[in-house]
C-alpha positions as a printed NumPy array, in Angstrom:
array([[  0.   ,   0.   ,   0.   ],
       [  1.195,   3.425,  -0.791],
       [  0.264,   6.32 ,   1.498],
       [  0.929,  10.086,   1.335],
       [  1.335,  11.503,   4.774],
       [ -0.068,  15.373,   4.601],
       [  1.281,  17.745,   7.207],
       [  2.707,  21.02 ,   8.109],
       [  4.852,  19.834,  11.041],
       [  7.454,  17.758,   9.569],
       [  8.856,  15.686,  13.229],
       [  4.825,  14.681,  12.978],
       [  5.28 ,  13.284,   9.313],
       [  9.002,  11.715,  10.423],
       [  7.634,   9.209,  13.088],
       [  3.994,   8.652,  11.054],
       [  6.633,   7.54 ,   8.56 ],
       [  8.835,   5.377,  10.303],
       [  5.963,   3.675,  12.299],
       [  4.143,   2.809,   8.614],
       [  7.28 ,   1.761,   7.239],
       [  7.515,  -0.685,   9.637],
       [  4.51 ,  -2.228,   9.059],
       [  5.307,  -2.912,   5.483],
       [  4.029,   0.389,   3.957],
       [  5.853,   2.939,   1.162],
       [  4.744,   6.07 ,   2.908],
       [  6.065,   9.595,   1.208],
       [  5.673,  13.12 ,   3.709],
       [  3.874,  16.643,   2.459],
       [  4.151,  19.721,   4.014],
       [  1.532,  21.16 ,   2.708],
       [ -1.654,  20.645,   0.847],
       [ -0.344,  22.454,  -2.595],
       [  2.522,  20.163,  -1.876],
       [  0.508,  16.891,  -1.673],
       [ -1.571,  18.347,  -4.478],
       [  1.222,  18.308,  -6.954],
       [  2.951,  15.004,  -5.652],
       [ -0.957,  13.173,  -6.555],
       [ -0.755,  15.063,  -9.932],
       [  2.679,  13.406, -10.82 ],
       [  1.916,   9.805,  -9.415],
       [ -1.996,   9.179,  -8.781],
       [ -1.014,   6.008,  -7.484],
       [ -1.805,   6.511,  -3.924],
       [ -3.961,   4.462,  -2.064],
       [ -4.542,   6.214,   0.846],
       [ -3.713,   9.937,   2.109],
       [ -3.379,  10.434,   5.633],
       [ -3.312,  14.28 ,   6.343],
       [ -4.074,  16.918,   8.824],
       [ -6.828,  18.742,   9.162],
       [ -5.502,  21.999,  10.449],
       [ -3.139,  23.266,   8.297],
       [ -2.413,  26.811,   6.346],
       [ -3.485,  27.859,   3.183],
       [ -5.326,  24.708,   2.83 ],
       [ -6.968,  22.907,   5.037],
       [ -7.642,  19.433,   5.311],
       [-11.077,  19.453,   3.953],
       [-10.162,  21.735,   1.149],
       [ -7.226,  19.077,   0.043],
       [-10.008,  15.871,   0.519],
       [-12.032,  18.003,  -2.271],
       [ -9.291,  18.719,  -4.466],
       [ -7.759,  14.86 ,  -4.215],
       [-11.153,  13.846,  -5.172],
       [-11.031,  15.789,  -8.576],
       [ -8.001,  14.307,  -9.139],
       [ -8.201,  10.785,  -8.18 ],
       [-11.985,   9.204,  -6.539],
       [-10.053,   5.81 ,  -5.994],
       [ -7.679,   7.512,  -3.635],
       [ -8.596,   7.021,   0.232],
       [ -8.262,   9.953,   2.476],
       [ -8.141,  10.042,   6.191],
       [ -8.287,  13.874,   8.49 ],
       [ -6.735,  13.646,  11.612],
       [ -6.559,  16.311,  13.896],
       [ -4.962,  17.144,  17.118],
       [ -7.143,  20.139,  17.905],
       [-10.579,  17.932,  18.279],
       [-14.126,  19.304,  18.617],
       [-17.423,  17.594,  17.915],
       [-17.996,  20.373,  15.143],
       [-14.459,  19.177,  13.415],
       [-15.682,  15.272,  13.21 ],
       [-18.731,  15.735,  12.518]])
């Protein structure tokens, strides 16, 4: 499985990375959203995006829409470490 880690603090991304590639998984780090953005246009062979929701310039949400344009087969996951009911919901 190939995932695209999304997010704008990079020690975050670093130890997502090394915990996925030890399971087995080629994982590749964004720092931003217009970063991920042009990574998917290059290689839409992602199978899953894992990516922050709080971020600047473009938030999570905003990069799940523009993914989807790009690629529907491509899986996307928000995480957040600022949760709220109105954020999951």
């Amino acid at each position: 499985m190939k995932i695209l880690l999304v997010d704008d603090e990079l020690e975050y991304g670093v130890v997502m990375k090394k915990i996925l590639q030890k399971k087995g998984y080629l994982v590749d780090i964004a720092l931003s959203g217009e970063e991920a953005i042009n990574i998917i246009k290059k290689d839409k062979n992602y199978d899953l995006v894992l990516s922050d929701v709080m971020m600047k310039n473009m938030d999570g949400v905003q990069l799940l829409d523009r993914i989807k344009s790009i690629n529907r087969d491509i899986e996307v996951i928000l995480v957040t470490g600022y949760g709220s009911i109105e954020n999951a919901v």
